[in-house]
N, CA, C and O of each residue as an XYZ file, in Angstrom:
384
protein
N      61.114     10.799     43.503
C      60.554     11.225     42.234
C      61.416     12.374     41.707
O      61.835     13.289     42.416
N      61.691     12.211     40.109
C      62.579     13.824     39.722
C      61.593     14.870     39.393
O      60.382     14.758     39.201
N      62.558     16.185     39.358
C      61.790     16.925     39.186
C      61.378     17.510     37.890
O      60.755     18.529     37.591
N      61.889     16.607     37.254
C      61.104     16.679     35.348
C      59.377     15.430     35.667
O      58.243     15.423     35.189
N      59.977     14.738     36.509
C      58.293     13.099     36.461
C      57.309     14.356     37.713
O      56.092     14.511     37.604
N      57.837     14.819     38.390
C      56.908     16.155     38.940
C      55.858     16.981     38.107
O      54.627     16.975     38.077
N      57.149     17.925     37.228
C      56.870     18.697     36.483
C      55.631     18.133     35.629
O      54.488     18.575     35.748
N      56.055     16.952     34.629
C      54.816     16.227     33.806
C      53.860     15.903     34.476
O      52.775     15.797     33.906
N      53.976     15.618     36.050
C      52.348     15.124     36.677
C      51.541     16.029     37.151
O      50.397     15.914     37.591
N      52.394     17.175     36.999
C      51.730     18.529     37.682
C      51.195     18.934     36.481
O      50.247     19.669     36.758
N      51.330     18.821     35.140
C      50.682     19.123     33.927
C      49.718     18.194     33.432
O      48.936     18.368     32.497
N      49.833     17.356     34.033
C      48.991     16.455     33.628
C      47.673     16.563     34.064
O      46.677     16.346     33.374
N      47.712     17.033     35.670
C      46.906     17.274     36.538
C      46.223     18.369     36.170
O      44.993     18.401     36.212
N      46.865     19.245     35.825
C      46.319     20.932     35.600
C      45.333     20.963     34.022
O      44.258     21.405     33.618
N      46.476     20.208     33.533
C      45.281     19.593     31.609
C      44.055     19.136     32.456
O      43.079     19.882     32.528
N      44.072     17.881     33.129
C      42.812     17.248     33.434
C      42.317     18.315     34.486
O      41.339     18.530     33.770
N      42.209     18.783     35.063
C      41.343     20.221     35.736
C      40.693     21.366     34.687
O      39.608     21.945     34.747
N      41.589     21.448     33.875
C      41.134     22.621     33.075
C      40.138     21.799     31.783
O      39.491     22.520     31.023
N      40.092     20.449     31.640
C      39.352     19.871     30.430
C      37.927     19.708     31.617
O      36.770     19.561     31.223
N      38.272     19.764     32.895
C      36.645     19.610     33.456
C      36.126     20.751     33.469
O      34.943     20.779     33.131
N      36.551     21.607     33.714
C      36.251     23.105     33.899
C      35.892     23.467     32.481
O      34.879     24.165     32.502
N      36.268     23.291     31.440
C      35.772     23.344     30.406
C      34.310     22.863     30.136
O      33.356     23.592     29.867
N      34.308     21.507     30.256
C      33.062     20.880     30.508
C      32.275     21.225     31.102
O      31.177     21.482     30.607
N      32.541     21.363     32.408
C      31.499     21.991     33.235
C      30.961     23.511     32.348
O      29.820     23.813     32.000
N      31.847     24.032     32.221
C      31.096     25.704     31.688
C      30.104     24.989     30.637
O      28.890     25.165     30.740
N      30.550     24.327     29.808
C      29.891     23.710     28.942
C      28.708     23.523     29.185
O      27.862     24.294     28.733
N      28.411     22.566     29.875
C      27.042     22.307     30.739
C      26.487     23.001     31.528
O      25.486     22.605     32.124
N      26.946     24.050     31.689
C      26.176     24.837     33.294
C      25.084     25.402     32.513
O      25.281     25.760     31.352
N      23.592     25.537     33.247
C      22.497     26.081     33.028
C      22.801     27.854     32.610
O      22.245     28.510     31.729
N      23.456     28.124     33.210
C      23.703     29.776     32.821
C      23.956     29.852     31.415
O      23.369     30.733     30.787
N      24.623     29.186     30.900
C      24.799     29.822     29.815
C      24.491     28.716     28.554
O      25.121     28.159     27.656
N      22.713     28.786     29.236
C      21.432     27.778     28.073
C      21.540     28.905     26.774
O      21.445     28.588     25.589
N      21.767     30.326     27.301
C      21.118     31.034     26.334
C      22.061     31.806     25.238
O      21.799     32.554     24.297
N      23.458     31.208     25.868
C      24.737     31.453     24.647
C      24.758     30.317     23.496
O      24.053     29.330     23.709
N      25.287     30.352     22.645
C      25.671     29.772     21.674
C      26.673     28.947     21.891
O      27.817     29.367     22.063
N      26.385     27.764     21.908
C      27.421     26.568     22.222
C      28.210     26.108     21.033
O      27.705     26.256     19.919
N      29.216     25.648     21.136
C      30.031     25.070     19.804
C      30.386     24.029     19.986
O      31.468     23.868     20.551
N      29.677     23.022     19.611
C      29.943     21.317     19.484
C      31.264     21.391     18.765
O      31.364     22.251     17.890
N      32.470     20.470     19.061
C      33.211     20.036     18.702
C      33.158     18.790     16.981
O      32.959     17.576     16.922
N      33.409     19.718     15.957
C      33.016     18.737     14.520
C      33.950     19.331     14.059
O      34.557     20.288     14.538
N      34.193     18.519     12.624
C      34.640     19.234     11.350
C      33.913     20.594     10.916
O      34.296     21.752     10.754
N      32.494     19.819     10.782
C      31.722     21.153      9.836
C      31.817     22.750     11.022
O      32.041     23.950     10.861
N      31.542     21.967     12.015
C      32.073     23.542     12.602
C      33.684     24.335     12.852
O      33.780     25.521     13.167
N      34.597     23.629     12.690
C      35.603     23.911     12.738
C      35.769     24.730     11.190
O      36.371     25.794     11.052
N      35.144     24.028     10.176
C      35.082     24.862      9.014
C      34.399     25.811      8.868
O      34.716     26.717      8.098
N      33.502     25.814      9.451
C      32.669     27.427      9.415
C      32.948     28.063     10.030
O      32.721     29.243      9.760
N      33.673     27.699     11.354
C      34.452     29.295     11.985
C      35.957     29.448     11.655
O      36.739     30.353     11.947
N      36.099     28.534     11.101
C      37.712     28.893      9.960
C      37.172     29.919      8.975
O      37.753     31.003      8.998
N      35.962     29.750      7.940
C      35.232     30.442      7.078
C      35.131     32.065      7.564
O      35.503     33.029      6.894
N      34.467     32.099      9.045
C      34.398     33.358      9.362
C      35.343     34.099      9.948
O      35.230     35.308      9.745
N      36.199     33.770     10.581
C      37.980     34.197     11.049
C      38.272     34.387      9.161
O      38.033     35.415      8.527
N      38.494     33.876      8.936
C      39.276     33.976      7.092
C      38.249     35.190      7.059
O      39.156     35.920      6.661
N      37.387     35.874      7.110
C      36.320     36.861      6.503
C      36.779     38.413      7.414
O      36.520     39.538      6.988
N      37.615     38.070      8.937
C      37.255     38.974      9.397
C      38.306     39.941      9.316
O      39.288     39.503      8.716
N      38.434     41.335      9.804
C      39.201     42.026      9.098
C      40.731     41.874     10.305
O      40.717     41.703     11.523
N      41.661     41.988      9.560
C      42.771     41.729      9.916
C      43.339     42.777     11.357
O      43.376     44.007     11.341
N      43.766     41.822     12.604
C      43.919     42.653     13.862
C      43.794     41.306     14.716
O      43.571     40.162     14.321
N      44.023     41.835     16.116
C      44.235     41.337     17.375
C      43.192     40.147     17.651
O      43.453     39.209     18.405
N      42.126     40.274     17.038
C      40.589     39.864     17.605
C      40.880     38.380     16.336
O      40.557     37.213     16.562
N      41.402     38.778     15.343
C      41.061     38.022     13.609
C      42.848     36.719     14.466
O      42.986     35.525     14.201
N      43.766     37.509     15.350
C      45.134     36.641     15.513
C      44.586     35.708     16.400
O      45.026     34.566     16.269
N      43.764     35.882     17.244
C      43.265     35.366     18.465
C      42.666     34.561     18.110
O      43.170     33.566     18.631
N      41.496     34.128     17.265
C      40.943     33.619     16.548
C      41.508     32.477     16.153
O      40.986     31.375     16.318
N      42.807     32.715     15.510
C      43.064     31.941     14.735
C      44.005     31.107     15.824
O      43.911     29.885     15.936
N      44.834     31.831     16.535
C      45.189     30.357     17.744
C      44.245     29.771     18.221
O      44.286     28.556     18.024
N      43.260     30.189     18.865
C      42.125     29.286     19.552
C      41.412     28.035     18.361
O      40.870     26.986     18.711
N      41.635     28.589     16.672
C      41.483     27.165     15.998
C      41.772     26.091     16.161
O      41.400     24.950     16.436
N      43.171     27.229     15.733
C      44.459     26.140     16.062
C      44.515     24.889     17.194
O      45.157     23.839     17.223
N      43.488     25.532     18.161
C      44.389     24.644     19.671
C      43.335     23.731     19.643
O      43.384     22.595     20.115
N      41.726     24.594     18.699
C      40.761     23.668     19.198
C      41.130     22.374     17.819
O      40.657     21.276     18.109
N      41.671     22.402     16.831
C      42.240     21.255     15.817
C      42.576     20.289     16.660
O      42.151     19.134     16.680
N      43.436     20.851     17.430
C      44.619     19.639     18.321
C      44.156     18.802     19.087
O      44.472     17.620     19.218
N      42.789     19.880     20.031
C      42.306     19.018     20.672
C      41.298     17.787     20.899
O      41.120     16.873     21.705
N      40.646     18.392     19.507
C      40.179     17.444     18.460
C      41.063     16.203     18.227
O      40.780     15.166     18.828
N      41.911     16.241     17.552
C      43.126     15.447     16.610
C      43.214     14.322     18.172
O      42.915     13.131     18.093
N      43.650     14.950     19.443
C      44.211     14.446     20.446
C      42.588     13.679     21.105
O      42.729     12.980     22.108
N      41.631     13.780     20.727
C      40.466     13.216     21.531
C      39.581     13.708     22.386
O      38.624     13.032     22.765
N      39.847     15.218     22.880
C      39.516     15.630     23.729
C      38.560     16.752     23.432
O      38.961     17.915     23.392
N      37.408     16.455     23.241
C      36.361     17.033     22.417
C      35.845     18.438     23.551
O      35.375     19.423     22.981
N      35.956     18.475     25.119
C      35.709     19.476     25.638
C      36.463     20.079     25.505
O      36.125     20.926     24.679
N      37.690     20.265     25.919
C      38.602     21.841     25.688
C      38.521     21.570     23.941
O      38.984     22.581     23.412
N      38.159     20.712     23.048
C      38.167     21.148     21.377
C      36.760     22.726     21.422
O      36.778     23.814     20.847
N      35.941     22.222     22.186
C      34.520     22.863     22.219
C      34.990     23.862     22.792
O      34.749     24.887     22.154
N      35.765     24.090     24.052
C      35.813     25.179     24.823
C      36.941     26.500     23.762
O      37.006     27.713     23.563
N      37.466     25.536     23.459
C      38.424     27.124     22.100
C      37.531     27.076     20.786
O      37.587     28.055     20.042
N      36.846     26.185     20.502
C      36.143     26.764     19.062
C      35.124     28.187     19.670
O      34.946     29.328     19.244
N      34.710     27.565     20.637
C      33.774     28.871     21.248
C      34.588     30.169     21.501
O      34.108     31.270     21.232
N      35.872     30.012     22.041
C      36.433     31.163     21.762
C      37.178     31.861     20.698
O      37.546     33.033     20.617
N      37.310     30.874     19.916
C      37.464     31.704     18.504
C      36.210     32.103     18.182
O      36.351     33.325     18.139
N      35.110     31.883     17.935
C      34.021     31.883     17.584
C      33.606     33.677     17.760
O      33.353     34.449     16.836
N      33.639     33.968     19.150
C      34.013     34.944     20.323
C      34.622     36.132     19.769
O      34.242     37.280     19.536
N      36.256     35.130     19.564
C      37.329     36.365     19.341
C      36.800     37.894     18.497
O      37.074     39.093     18.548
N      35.826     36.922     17.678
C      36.107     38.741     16.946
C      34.886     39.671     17.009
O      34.699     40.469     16.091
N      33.916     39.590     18.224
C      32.948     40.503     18.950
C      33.846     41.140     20.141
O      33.204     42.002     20.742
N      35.203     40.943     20.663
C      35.596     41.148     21.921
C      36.601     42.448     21.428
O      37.772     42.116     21.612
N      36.514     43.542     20.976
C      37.172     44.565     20.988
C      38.216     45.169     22.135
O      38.789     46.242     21.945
């Protein structure tokens, strides 16, 4: 095997670990009493709405990659890590 068909299966592996781990947080009973973020349009637009509102800094940049990544992961099918970064943009700008 080379070590580029390595490299890609070792990422491949680590994506699919980190999209369960996503999930799982998702689902775990602990956190019945946080605010979950279903993976949609309309929510992707309302926390685009509130990032666009918030005041400009570290918390408002952060934000806006975790859109970003949760778009993609959307776009790409993968509706738990889409859920697991809308929630952290969502996040970003209470975390001082």
């Amino acid at each position: 095997m080379s070590k580029n068909k390595k490299g890609v299966t070792m990422l491949n592996k680590l994506l699919a670990v980190a999209a369960i781990a996503a999930l799982a947080h998702a689902v775990s009973p602990a956190d019945a009493a946080r605010v979950k973020a279903s993976c949609s349009g309309d929510n992707l637009s309302k926390t685009e709405t509130m990032i666009e509102n918030m005041a400009d800094g570290e918390g408002k940049i952060a934000a806006q990659k975790e859109i970003a990544a949760a778009q993609d992961a959307l776009l790409s099918g993968r509706a738990g890590v889409c859920a697991a970064h809308l929630s952290k943009a969502m996040h970003a700008g209470t975390v001082r």
